[in-house]
C-alpha positions as CSV (number, residue, x, y, z in Angstrom):
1,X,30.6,-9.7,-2.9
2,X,29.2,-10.7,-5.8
3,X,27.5,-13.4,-3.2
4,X,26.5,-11.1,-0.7
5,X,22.2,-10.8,-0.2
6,X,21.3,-7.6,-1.3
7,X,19.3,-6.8,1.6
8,X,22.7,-6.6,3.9
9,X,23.3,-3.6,2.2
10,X,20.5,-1.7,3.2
11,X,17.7,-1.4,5.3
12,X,13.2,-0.9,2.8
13,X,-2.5,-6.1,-10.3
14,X,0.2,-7.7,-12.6
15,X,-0.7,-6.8,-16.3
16,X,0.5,-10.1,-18.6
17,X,2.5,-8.8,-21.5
18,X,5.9,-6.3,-21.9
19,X,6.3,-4.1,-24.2
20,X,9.4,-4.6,-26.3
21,X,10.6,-1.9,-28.3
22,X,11.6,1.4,-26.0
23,X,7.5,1.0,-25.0
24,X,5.2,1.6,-28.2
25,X,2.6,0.3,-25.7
26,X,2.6,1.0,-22.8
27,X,0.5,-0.1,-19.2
28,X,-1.0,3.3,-17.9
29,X,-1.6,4.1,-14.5
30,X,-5.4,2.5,-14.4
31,X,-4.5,-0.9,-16.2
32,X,-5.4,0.0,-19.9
33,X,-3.1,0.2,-22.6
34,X,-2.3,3.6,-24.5
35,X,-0.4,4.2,-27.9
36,X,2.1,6.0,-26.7
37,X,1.6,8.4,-30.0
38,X,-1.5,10.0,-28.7
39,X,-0.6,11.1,-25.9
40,X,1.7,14.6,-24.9
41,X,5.0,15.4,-26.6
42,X,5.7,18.1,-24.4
43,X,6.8,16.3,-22.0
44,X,8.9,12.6,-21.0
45,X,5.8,10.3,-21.2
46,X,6.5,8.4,-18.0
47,X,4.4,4.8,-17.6
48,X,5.1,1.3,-16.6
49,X,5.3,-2.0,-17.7
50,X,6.3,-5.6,-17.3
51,X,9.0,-7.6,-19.0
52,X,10.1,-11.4,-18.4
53,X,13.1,-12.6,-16.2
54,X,14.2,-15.7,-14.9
55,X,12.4,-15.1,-11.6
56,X,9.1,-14.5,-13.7
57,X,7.6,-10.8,-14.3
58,X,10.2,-8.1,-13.6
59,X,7.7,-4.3,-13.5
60,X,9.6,-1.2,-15.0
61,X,9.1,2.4,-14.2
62,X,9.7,3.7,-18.1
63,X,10.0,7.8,-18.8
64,X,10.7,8.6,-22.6
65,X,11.6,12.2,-24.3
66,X,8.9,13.6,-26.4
67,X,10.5,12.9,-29.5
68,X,10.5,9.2,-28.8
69,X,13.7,8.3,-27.7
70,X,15.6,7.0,-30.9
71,X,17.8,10.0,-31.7
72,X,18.3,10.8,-28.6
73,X,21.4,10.3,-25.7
74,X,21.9,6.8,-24.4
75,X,19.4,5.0,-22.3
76,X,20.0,4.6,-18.3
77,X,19.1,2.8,-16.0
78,X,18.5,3.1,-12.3
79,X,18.6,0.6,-9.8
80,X,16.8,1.2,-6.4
81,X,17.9,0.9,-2.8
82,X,17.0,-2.2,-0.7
83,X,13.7,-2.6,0.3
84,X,12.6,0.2,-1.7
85,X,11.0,0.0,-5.9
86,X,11.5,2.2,-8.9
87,X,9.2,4.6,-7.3
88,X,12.2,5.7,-5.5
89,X,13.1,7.3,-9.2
90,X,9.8,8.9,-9.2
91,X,10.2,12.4,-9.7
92,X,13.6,12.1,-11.2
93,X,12.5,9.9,-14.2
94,X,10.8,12.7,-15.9
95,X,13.3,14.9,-15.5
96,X,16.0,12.6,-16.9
97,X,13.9,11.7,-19.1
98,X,13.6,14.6,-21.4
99,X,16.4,13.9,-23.6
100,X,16.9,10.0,-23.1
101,X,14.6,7.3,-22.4
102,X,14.7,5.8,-19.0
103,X,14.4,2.6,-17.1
104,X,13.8,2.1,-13.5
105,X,12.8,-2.0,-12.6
106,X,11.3,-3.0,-9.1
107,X,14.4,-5.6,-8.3
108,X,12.8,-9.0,-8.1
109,X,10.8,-9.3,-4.8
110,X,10.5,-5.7,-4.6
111,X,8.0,-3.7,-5.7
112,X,5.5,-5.3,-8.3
113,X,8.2,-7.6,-9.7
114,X,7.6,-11.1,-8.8
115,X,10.1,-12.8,-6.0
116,X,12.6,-15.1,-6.7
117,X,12.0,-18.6,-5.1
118,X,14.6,-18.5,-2.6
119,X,17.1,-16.3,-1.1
120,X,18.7,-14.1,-4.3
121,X,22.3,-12.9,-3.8
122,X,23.7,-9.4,-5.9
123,X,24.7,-11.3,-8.9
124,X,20.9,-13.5,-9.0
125,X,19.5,-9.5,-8.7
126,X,22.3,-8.6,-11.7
127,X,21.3,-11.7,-13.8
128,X,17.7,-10.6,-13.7
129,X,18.1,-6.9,-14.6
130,X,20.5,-8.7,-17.2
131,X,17.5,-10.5,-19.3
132,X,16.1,-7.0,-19.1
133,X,18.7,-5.7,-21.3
134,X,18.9,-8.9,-23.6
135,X,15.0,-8.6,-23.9
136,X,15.5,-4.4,-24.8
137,X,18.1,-5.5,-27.2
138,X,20.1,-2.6,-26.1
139,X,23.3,-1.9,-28.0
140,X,24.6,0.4,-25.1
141,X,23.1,2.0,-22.1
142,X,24.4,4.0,-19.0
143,X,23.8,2.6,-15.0
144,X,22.7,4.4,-12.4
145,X,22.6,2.4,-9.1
146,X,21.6,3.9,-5.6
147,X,22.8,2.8,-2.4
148,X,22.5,-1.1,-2.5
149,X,21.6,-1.0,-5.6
150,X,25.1,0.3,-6.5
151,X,26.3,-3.6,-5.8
152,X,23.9,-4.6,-8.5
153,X,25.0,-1.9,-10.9
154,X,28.6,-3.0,-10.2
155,X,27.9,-6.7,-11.3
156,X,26.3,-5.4,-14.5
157,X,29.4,-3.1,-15.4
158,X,31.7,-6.2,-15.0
159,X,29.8,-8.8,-16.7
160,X,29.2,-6.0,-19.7
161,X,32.2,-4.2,-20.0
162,X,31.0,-3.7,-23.4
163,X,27.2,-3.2,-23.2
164,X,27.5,-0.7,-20.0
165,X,28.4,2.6,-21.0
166,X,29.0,4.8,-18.0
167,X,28.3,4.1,-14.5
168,X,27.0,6.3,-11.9
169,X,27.2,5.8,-8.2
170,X,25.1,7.3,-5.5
171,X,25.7,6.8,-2.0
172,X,28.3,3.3,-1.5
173,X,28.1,0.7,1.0
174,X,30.8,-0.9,2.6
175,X,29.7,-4.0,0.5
176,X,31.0,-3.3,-2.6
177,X,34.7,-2.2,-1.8
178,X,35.4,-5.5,-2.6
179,X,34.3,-5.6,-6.5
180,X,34.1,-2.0,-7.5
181,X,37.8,-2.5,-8.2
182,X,36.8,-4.6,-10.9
183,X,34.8,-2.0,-13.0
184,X,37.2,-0.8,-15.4
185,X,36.3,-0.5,-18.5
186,X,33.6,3.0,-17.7
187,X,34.1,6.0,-16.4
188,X,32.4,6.3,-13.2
189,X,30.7,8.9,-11.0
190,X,29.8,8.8,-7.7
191,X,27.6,11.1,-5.9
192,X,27.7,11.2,-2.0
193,X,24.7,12.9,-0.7
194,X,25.1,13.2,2.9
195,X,23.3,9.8,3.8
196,X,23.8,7.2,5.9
197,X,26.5,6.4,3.4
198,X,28.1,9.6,3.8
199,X,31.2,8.2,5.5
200,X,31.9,4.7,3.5
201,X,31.4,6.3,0.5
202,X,33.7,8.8,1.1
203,X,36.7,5.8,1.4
204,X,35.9,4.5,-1.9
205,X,38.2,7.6,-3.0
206,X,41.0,5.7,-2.9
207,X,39.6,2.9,-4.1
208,X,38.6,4.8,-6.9
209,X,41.2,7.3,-7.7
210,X,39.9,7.7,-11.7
211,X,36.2,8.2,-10.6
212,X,34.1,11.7,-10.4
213,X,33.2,12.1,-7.0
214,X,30.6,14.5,-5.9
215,X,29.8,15.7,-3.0
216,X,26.5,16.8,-1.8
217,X,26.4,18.1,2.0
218,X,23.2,19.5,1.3
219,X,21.6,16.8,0.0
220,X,20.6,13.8,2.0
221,X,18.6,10.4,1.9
222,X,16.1,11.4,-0.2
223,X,18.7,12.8,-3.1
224,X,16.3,11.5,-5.9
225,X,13.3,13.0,-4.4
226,X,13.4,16.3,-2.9
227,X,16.7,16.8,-4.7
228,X,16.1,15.3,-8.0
229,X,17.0,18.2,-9.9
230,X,20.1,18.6,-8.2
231,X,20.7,15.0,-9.0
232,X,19.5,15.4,-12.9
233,X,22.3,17.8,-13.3
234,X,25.0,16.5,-11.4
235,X,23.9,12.7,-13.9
236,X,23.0,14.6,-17.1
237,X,26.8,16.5,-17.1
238,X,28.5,13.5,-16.8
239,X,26.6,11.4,-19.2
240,X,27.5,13.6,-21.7
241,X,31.0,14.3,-21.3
């Protein structure tokens, strides 16, 4: 699977700099940069920015807790859906976001992250979000992959058993039944809004039988939207356990 194209899965002004340190700069809404010190600490500061990758600038939807993120729970990261950007983590970012600081890239050639040259499989997509990580420096940080971007959040959890904390699943394709197996050195959730994945994720319980499952019949394809709190809680419990 690991060679599958990520799109099989599923079916929806560049600023030249990064910032580099959990975001001490960070691109506002309108272009300009901010100091992320001046502005409210009552609440996850929530901007974006762009970071380098092998398939050139990779943009990152970026919430962090009022108190700056440093003393506070391990990082995650989200992955979207196919076809789809980080905006899909819109209104759960700051939600998240209030006790941890928060990550959620446009997968290269979605979004406003530039496109890889050719045709990019899972593990291109995983190698990508992977100089991400190495460019964050991040000791250890929690996944969080939704729908087809669950295959990219596998890859990551094999190739860094050590660097991936915990791994959280929403809504599996058929897809990765083949290397979710692998993933075995983190605990894993997986939530199962009633989707279009409803049915194949429910047969990843045997494949699976150490994993958290969680079902959610009244949630459905729009789980980190209109049921983003829902979500937060369900993601916030595990994480800390």
């Amino acid at each position: 699977m690991g060679g599958a194209s990520f799109s099989s899965a599923a079916r929806e002004s560049k600023y030249p700099f990064a910032n580099r340190l959990e975001g001490f700069l960070i691109v506002n809404a309108r272009g300009s940069i901010r100091d992320m010190n001046k502005t409210s600490v009552s609440e996850p500061r929530v901007r974006r920015g762009y970071f380098e990758c092998r398939f050139g600038q990779l943009h990152v939807h970026n919430a962090i807790p009022p108190g700056g993120g440093f003393e506070e729970g391990i990082s995650l990261l989200c992955l979207h859906p196919a076809a789809m950007s980080g905006r899909a983590f819109q209104k759960f970012l700051p939600l998240i976001g209030r006790d941890r600081s928060v990550y959620a890239p446009d997968l290269p050639g979605c979004g406003e992250s530039d496109a890889p040259r050719a045709a990019a499989t899972v593990t291109d997509y995983s190698s990508a979000i992977g100089d991400f990580l190495d460019s964050m420096r991040f000791r250890q940080i929690d996944i969080l992959g939704y729908h087809a971007g669950s295959l990219v959040a596998i890859e990551l959890a094999i190739a860094r058993p050590q660097q991936i904390r915990r791994v959280v699943l929403a809504g599996l394709p058929e897809l990765a039944r083949e290397r979710v197996g692998l993933v075995t050195a983190q605990p894993i959730m997986v939530l199962r809004p009633k989707d279009d994945f409803w049915e194949s994720t429910q047969r990843f319980r045997e494949r699976l039988p150490r994993a958290r499952f969680i079902d959610l019949p009244e949630q459905g394809a729009t789980l980190f939207d209109t049921g983003a709190d829902v979500a937060t809680q369900a993601v916030k419990d595990f994480l800390r356990a």
